[in-house]
PANU-779033 format. One line per 3 residues: number of its first residue (from 1); their letters; for each residue x, y, z of N, C-alpha, C. Coordinates in steps of 0.1 Angstrom, whole numbers. Example, Ala and Ser with C-alpha at 12.3 -4.5 7.8 and 13.67 -1.06 7.14 Angstrom:
// PANU-779033
1 = AS = 132 -57 78 123 -45 78 132 -33 78 | 128 -22 71 137 -11 71 129 0 79
//
This chain:
// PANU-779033
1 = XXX = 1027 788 1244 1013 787 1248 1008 800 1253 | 1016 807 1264 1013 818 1266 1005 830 1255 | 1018 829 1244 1016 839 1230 1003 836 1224
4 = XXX = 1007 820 1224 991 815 1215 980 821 1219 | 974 821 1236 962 825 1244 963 845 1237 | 974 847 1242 973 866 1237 968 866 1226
7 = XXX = 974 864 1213 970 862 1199 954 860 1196 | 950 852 1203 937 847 1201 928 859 1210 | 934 863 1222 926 870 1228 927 886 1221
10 = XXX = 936 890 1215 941 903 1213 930 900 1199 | 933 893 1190 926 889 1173 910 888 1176 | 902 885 1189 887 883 1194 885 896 1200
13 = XXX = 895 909 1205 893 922 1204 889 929 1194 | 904 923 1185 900 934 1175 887 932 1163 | 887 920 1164 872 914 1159 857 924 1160
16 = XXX = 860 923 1175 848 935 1181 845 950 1177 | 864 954 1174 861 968 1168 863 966 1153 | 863 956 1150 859 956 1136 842 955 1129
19 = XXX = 837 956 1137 823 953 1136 816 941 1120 | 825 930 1127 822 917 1126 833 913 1116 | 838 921 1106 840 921 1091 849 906 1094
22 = XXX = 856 900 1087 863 888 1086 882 894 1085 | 882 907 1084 896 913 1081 901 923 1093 | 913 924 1095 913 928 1109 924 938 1105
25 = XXX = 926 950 1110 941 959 1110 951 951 1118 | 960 955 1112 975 947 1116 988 958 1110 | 996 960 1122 1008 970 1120 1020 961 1123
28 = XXX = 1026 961 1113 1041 953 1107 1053 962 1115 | 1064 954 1114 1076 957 1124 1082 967 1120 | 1079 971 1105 1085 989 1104 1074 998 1104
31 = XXX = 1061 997 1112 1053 1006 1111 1042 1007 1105 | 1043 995 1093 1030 1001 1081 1018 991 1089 | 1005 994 1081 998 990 1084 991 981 1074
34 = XXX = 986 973 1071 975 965 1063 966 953 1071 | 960 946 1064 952 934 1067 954 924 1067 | 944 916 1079 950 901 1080 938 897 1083
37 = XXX = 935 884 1080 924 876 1082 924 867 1096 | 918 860 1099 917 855 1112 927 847 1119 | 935 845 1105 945 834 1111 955 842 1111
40 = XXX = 960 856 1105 968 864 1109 976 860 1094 | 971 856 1082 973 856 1073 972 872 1063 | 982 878 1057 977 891 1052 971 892 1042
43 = XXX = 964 898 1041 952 899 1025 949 910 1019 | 957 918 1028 961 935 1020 970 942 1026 | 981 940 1017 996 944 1017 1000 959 1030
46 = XXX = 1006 958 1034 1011 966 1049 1018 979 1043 | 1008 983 1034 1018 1001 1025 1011 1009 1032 | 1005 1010 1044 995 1023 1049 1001 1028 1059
49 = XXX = 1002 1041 1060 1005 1052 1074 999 1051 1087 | 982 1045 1080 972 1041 1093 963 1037 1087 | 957 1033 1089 946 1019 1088 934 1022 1095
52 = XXX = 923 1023 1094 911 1023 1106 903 1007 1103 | 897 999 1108 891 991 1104 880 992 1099 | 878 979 1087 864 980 1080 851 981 1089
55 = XXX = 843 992 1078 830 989 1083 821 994 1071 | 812 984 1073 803 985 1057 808 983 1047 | 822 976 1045 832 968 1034 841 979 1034
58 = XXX = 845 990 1038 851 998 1031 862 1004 1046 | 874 1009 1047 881 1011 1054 890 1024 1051 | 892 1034 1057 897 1048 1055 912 1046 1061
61 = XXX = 921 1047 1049 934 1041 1049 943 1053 1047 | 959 1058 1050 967 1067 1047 977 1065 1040 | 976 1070 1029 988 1070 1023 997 1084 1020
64 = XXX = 1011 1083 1020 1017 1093 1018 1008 1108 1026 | 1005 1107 1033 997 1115 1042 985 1121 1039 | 976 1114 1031 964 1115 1028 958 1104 1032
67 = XXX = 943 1111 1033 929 1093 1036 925 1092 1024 | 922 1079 1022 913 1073 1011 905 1064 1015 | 895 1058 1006 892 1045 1014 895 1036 1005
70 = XXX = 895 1024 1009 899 1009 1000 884 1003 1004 | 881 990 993 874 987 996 882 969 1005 | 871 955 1004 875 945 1011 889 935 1008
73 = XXX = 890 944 995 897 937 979 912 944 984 | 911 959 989 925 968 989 921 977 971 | 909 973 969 915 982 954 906 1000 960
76 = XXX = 912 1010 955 909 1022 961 897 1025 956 | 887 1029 961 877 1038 961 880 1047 961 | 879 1052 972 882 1072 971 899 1074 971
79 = XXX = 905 1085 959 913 1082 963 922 1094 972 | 933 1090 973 941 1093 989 945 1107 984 | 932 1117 987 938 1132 988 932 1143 998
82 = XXX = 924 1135 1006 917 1142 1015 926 1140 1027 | 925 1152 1037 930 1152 1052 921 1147 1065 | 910 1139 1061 902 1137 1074 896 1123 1070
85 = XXX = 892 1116 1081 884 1103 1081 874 1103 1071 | 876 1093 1066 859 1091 1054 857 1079 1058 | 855 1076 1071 846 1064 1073 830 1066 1076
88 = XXX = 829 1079 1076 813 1072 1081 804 1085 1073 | 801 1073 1063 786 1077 1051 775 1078 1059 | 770 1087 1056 756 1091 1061 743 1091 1047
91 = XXX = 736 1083 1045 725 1088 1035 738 1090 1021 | 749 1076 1024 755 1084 1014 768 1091 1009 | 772 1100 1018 779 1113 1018 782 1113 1028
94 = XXX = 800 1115 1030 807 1118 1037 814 1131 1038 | 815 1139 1049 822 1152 1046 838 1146 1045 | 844 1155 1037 853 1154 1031 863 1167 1032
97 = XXX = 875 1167 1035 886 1182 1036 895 1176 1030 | 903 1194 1024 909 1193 1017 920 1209 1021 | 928 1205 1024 931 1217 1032 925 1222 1047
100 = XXX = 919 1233 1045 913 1240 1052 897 1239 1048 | 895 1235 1043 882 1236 1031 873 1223 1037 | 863 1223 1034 851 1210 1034 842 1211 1023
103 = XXX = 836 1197 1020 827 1193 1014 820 1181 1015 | 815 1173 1005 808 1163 1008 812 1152 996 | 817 1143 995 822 1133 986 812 1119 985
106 = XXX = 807 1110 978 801 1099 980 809 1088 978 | 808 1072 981 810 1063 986 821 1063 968 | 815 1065 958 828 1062 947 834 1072 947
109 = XXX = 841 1079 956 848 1092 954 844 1105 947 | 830 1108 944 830 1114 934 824 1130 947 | 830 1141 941 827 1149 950 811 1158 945
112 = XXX = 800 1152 959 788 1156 953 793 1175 958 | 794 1173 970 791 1186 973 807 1197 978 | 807 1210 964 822 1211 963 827 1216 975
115 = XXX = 842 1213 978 850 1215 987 856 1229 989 | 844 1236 993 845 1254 994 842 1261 1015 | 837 1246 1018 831 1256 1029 845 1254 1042
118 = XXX = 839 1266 1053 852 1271 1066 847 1252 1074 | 835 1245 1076 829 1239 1085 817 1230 1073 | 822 1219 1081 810 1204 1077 810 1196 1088
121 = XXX = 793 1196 1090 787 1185 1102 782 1175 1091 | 785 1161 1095 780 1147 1092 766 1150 1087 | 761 1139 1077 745 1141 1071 737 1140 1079
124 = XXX = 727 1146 1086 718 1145 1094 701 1143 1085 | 696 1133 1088 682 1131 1078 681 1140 1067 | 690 1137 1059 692 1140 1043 697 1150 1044
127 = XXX = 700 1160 1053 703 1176 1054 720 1173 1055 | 726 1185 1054 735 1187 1055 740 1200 1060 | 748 1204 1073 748 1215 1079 762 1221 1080
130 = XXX = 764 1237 1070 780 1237 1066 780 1253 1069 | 792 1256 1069 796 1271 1079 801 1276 1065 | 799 1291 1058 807 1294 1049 808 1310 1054
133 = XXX = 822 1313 1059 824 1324 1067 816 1323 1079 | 807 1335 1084 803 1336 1095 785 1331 1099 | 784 1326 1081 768 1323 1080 766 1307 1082
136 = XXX = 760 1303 1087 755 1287 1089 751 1285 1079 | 749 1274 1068 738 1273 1058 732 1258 1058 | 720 1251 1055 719 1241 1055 712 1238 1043
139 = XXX = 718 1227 1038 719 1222 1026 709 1208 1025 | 703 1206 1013 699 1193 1005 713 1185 999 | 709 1170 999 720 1166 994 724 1166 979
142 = XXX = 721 1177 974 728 1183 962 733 1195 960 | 731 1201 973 740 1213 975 732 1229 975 | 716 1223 973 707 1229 973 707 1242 989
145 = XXX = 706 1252 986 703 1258 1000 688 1255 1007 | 685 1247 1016 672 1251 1020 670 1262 1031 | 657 1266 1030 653 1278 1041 645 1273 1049
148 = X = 648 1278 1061 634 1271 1068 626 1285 1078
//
């Protein structure tokens, strides 16, 4: 009875930081991580390094020591070669690293804006704001320089 109450109470946590989705992260007894539905049933296999939970159908997952994201299915969207979170699309466009390097990737992996610059800040109203050496530059979301 005890366990039952935790389970339910610990599963109505993580509900919360799932921001509503119906699938929840879940870490297995050698470490991996995958998904489980409400009844703690799995629905996407426990092959991940780390797991962050869905948001907006899509979840930024590790494999072999890269992030990718999966979509609600587990089938990969972006895939697993970047070193930083790609959970959170802006207008779109997520910054994206690769090494030492930044750029800007969209929601099907495809890299809009190439992965050259020292520094990338999140999309701010369509702009985008990236460091290359010691100059600040701000960008259009095609990689356009604007001046202001």
């Amino acid at each position: 009875m005890k366990n039952s109450i935790f389970l339910t109470l610990f599963l109505s946590l993580i509900g919360l930081v799932s921001f509503s989705q119906d699938i929840f992260t879940s870490e297995n007894e050698e470490g991996r991580w995958g998904f489980v539905d409400a009844d703690g049933k799995e629905v996407i296999p426990h092959i991940y390094e780390k797991a962050d939970c869905f948001y907006m159908g899509y979840a930024s997952v590790v494999m072999d020591g890269k992030m990718g994201l999966i979509d609600l299915k587990g089938n990969t969207i972006v895939p697993f070669e970047y070193d930083n979170d790609l959970m959170y699309f802006e207008d779109g466009l997520a910054v994206a690293k690769k090494g030492e390097k930044f750029g800007y990737v969209d929601v099907s992996g495809n890299v809009i804006i190439e992965i050259k610059y020292d520094e990338a800040e999140d999309v701010s109203n369509g702009k985008l704001k990236v460091r290359l050496g010691d100059e600040w530059l701000l960008l259009d979301k095609k990689g356009n320089e604007i001046k202001e």
